[in-house]
N, C-alpha and C positions, 0 to 999 in steps of 0.2 A: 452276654444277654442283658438287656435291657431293666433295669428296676421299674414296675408299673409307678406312675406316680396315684394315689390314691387321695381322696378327699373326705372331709371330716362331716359328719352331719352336721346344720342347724336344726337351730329349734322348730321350724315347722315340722320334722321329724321325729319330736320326741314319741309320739306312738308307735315309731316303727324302732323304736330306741327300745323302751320298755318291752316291747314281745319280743325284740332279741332277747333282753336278759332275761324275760321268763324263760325262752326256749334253751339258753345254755346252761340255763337252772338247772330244766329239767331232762338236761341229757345229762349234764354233772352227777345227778342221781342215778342215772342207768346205765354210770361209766362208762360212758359213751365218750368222743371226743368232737368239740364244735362243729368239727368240718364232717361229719359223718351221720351228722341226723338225715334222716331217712322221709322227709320232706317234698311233696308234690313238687316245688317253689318257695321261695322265698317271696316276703311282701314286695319286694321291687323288680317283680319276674315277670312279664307280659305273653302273651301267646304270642305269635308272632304272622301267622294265619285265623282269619275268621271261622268259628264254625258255623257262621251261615253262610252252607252254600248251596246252590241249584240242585236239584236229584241227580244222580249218574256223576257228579263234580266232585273232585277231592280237594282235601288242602294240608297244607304243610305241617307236620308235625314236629314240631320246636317249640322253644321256650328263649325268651332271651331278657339279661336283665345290665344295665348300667356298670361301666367300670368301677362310678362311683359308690355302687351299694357294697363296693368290698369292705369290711371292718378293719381297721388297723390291729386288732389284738394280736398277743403273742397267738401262735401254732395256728395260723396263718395259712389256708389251702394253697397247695401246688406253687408255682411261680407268680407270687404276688395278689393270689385268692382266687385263679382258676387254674386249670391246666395248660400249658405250655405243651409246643411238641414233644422237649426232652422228658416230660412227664409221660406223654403219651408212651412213644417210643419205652420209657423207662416198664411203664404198668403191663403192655404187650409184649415184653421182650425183644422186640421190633431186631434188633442186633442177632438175637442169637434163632430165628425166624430165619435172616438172609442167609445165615451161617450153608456155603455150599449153594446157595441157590443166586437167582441175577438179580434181588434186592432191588424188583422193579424195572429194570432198565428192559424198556423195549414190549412192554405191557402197559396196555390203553385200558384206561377205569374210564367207564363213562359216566354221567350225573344228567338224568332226566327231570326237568322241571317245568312248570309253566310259567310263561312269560319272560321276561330276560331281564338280564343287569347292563346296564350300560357302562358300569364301571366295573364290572367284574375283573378287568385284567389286569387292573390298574391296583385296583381292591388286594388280589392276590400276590402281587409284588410286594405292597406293603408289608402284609404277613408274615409273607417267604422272608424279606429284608429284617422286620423287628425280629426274628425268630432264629434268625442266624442260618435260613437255610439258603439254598441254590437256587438262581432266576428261574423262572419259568414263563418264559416270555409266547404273545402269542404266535401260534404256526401250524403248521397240519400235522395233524396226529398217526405216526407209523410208526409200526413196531423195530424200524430199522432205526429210529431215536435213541440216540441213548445218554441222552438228560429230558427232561421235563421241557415239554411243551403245552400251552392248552389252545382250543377249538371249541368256539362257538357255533353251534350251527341251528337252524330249525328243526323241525320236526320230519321233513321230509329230506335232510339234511345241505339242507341250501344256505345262503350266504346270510337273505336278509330275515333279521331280527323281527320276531312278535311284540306288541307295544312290552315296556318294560312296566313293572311292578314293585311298588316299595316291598311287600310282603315277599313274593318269589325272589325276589334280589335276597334279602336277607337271609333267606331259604338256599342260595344258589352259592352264596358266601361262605355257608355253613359250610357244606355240602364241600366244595375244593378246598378249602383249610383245613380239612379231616383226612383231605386224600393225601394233601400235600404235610399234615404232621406226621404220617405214620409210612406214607412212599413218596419220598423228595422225588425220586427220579422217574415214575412212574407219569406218563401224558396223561392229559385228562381230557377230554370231549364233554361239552356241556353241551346238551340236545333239548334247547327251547321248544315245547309245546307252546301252539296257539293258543291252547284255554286248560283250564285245568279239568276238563272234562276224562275221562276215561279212556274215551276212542283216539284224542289224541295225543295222551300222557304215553296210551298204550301205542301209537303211531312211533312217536320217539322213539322207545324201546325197542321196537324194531329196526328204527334207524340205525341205532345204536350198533346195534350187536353187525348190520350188514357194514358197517364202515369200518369193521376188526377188532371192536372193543369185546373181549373175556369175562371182562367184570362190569355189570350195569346197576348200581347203585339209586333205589327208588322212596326219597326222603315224604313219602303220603300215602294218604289211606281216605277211605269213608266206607263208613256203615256196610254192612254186605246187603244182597239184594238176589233175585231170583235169578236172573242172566248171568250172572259174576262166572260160572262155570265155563260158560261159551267164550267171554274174554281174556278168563286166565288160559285157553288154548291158543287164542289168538294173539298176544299181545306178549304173555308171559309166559311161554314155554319153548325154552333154548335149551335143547341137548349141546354139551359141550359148552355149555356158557354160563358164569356164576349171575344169576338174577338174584338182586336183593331187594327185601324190602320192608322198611319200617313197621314193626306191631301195633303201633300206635302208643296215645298218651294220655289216656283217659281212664285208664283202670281195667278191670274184669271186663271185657266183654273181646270183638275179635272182629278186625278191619279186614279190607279187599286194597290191593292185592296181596300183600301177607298170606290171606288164608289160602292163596293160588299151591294145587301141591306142588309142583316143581322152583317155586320160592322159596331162597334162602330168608326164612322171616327173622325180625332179628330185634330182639326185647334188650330193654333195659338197665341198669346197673347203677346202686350207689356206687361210687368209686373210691377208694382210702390210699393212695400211694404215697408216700414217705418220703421221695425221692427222686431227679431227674437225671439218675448218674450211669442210665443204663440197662440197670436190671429191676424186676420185682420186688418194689420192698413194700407190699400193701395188700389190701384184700376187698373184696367187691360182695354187696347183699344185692337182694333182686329192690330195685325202685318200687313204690308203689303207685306211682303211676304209669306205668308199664301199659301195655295192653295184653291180653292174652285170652285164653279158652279153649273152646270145642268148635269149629265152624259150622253154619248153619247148612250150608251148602255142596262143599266141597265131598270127593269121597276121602277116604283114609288113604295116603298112601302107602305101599309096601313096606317103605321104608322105616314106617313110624308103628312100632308094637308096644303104645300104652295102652291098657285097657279102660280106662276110664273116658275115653272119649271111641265115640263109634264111625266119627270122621276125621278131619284133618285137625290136629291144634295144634295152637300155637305159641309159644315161637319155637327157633330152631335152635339160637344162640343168642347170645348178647355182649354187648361192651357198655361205656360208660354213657350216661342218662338222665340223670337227676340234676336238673340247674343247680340245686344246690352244691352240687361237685361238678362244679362246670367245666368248660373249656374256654380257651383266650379263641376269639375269632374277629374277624376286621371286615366292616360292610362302611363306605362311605355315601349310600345311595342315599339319602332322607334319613342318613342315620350319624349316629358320631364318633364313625370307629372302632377303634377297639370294645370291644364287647362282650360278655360271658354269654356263653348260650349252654344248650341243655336240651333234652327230650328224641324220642329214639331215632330222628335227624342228624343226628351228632355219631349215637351208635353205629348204625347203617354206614354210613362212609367208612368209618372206625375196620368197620369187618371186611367190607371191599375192600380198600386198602391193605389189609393185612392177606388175604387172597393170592394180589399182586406182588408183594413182597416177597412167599413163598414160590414165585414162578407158578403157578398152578397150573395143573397139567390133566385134564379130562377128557376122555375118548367122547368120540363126537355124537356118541348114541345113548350116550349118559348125563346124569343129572349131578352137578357141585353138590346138592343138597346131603345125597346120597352119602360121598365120604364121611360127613359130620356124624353122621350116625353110625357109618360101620368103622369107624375110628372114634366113638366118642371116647374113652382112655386119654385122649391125646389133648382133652379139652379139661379146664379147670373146673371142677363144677360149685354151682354157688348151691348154698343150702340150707339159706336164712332171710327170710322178705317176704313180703306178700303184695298183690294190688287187689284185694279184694278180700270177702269172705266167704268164697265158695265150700269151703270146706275140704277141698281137695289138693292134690297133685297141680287141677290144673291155674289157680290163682296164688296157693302157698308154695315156694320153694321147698321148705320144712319138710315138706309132706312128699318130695322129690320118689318117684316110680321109676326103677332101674337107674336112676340118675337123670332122671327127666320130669321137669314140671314147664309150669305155662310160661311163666315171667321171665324166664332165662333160657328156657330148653334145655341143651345141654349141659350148659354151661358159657365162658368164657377163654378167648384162645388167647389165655397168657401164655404167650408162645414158645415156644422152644423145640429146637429140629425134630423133635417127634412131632409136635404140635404141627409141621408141614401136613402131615399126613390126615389129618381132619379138613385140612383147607385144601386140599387134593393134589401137592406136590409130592414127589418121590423122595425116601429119603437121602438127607444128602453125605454124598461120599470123598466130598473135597474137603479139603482146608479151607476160610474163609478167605480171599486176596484183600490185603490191606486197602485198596482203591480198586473202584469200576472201571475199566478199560472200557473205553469207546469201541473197539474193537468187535466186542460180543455183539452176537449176533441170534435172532430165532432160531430155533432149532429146525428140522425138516417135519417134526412132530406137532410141532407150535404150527408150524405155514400150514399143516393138512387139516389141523383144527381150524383154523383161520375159516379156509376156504369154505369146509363143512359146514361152520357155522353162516359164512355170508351167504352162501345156495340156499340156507334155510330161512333166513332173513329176509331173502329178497320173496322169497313165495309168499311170506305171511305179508308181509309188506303191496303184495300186490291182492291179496285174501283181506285187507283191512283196506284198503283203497276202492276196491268193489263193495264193503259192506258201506264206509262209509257214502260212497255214490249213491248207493240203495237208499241210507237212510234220507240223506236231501230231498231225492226223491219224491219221497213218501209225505216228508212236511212240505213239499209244495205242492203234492195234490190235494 
């Protein structure tokens, strides 16, 4: 693996000089360790989407900051001052995850986004190449794959591309280097919305799921609103299919689709891993920029018995989050590369991906969300952080209710072959095989999900093609 090369401040930097050494002052004093402050951002961290945006329009939730803002000091984060995939792999257990299962091969992660990357494929080679992993060159996305492919498509899943977007590129970068640290072999589908409006964020997602992706990975959010109910049925409700989606990055309060109940919502984490050798050598607090709550709109669903909130909250789970424990990711659209990114953009792939890994396995009349909860046991739980001062369960970790608060939900799937069973696989009853055989193939179980889920897809898909017809409609009488 590659040694990052790293650059030295000058002096037009000395302000950002001095509030480092106040700030490892003052974790020095709270025996803390540098890489482990619990930190929104760091000063060289940028949003990476606008929050102005149109009503009904979301945008992306990440964080991204410069390879050169890494500090050369000893005890140095991750591979070079962010995390690398063997990190990843290493903090999720990603190995002992596959242990018995197909370790991805022949499971389609899809990545909903607005607008497109023109270099995405190229972008991700990069990646794949400095990271030591496996080509994934572009080609159509079938579960009878069995290495990595990826698939650009539109939103009604056609060939030609939405204008491209410096922001969504970078968002879209994220988004497949998180799939591809944590499932090399796993296809991926990027499904270009026209706009980042809702109807066709949520048009995607339908594509998605009808073209046989299991896991649909959904890096945005905005504000909730009084219709968000009627769209999380229409856009975001897949029995048999794991929908995910970002809590958001702004603190206490609680975005759409997240708050959708059949979304896997998915909060934030400082990350502290020690190591990229494999296994677990580290520990995770909730970020406090997390997003979390009580939803405004949504009902309670079955599945969720806190008492402190009388509807749906949020989130379900979380992975890692906080720029300042960031990840290595590569965008060269209007950008320079390699890059650390950060914010529950980074998470959300993190847990789809881990999903896939596990072969997940859900009857077609049920919800992914569902196992995490009636397996939560089989999840890590966090139990120290906050984004907020609600006073509760649902912004304090600390304050954790059965094993459940806002910022993390459950917890974290540091994985391990129990840990299948939260992410809805079977436990596994094989030896792991040294190497993937090309060979393996879908199960008969896998092809009837498949199907189940495309009949359902294609209906909503054709329920969101009449609403949106309707709406046009209406703004041109």
């Amino acid at each position: 693996m590659k040694v990052l090369h790293r650059r030295m401040m000058n002096s037009s930097q000395a302000f950002v000089l001095v509030a480092a050494v106040i700030a490892m002052f003052l974790t020095s004093l709270q025996g803390a360790s540098a890489t482990g402050i619990n930190a929104r951002h760091t000063s060289a961290t940028s949003t990476v989407c606008s929050t102005n945006v149109a009503p009904g329009h979301a945008r992306c939730l990440a964080f991204v900051r410069p390879a050169s803002s890494v500090s050369s000091s000893a005890g140095q984060l991750g591979d070079g001052g962010a995390y690398s995939p063997a990190y990843l792999q290493s903090a999720y257990n990603v190995a002992s995850l596959a242990t018995g299962h197909n370790n991805g091969v022949g499971e389609i992660v899809a990545i909903v986004d607005a607008n497109s990357d023109p270099s995405l494929v190229n972008d991700l080679a990069h990646y794949r190449a400095h990271f030591g992993l496996s080509a994934c060159p572009s080609g159509t996305v079938s579960t009878a794959n069995s290495s990595c492919v990826i698939q650009q498509v539109n939103e009604t899943g056609g060939a030609t591309l939405p204008a491209a977007s410096s922001a969504w590129a970078l968002e879209e970068s994220i988004d497949v280097d998180m799939v591809s640290a944590i499932c090399p072999n796993c296809q991926i589908l990027v499904v270009d919305a026209a706009s980042s409006s809702i109807g066709d964020l949520g048009t995607g997602v339908n594509t998605a799921v009808s073209m046989g992706a299991l896991v649909v990975s959904n890096s945005y959010g905005l504000p909730e609103y009084a219709s968000e109910v009627s769209d999380a049925n229409l856009y975001y409700n897949h029995p048999g299919v794991a929908i995910l989606a970002a809590a958001g990055d702004t603190g206490y309060g609680v975005d759409f689709p997240a708050a959708a109940p059949d979304v896997i919502a998915v909060g934030g984490t400082t990350l502290n891993q020690a190591s990229g050798i494999g296994t677990r050598n580290g520990n995770e607090t909730a970020w406090n920029g997390t997003t979390s709550g009580c939803s405004l709109y949504e009902p309670k669903p079955t599945w969720q018995t806190d008492t402190g909130c009388a509807n749906r909250a949020v989130a379900d789970v979380a992975a890692v989050a906080n720029p300042s424990t960031g990840v290595w990711i590569y965008d060269s659209y209007n950008q320079a590369g390699l890059l650390i990114a950060g914010g529950t953009s980074v998470a959300t792939p993190i847990v789809g991906a881990l999903f896939a890994v596990a072969n997940s396995s859900f009857p077609a009349n049920s919800y992914p969300v569902t196992d995490l909860y009636a397996n939560r046991s089989a999840l890590v739980s966090v139990t120290s952080g906050s984004d907020g001062s609600c006073g509760t369960y649902l912004c304090n970790a600390a304050l954790s209710q059965n094993g459940y608060n806002g910022p993390t939900g459950l917890g974290t799937p540091a994985a391990s072959p129990n840990s299948a069973l939260a992410l809805g696989a079977t436990p596994a009853t094989v030896a792991p095989s040294p190497t993937i055989k090309s060979s393996i193939a879908p199960s008969k179980a896998a092809l009837a999900r498949h199907r189940a889920a495309l009949a359902r897809a294609k209906r909503l898909a054709r329920l969101a093609k009449a609403k949106r017809a309707a709406e046009i409609a209406t703004k041109k009488q």
